[in-house]
N, C-alpha and C positions, 0 to 999 in steps of 0.2 A: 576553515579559514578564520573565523572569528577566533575559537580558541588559540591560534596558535597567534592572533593578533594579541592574545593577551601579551606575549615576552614583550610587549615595548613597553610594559610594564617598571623592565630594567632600564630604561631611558635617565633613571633616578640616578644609577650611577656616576654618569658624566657630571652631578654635580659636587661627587667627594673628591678629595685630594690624600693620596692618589687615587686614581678611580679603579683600579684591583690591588686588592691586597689581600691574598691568597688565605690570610689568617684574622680576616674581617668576616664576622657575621652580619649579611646584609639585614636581615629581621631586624628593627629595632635601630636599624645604625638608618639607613637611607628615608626617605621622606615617604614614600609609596610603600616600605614595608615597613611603615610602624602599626602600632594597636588602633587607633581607629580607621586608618584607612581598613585593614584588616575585616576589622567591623562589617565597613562598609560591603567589602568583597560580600561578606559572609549572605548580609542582608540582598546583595543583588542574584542569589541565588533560589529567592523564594519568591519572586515574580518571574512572570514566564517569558514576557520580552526581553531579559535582560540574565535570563537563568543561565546560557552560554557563556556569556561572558563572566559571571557571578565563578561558575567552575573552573572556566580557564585560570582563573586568579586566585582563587582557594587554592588551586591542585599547585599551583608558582609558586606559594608561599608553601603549601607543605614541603614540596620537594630543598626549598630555602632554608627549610628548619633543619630539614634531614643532613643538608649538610653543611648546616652549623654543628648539628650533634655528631657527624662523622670528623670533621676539620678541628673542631676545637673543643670538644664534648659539651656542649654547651646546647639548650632547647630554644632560646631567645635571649637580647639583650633589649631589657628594657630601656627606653628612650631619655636622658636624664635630663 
């Protein structure tokens, strides 16, 4: 349950226009998947009360990258 609380994670969405667009790489474009929230995921993985949740959000962003690289061949869009 915890991890699969991670997906409200995409909550970020609802604040782009439009909020899908099939040829948007969310890494790097939305507020919750840029570089240091990122960071942050990574660091909540190395404490043990917060390790759950720390993977749940790693494993969201990896799977975000993947398919930036499958959608647009692209690994991340850095944040400008």
């Amino acid at each position: 349950m915890i991890m699969a609380a991670t997906l409200l994670i995409d909550l970020d969405h609802l604040l782009a226009n439009p909020i899908y667009d099939p040829q948007r790489c969310s890494v790097g474009f939305h507020p919750l998947h840029g570089l240091l929230p990122i960071l942050l995921y990574i660091a909540l993985c190395f404490h043990r009360k917060t390790r759950l949740v720390g993977l749940g959000l790693v494993i969201h962003i990896g799977l975000d990258v993947i398919d930036c690289q499958v959608t647009n061949g692209i690994w991340f869009i850095p944040a400008s």
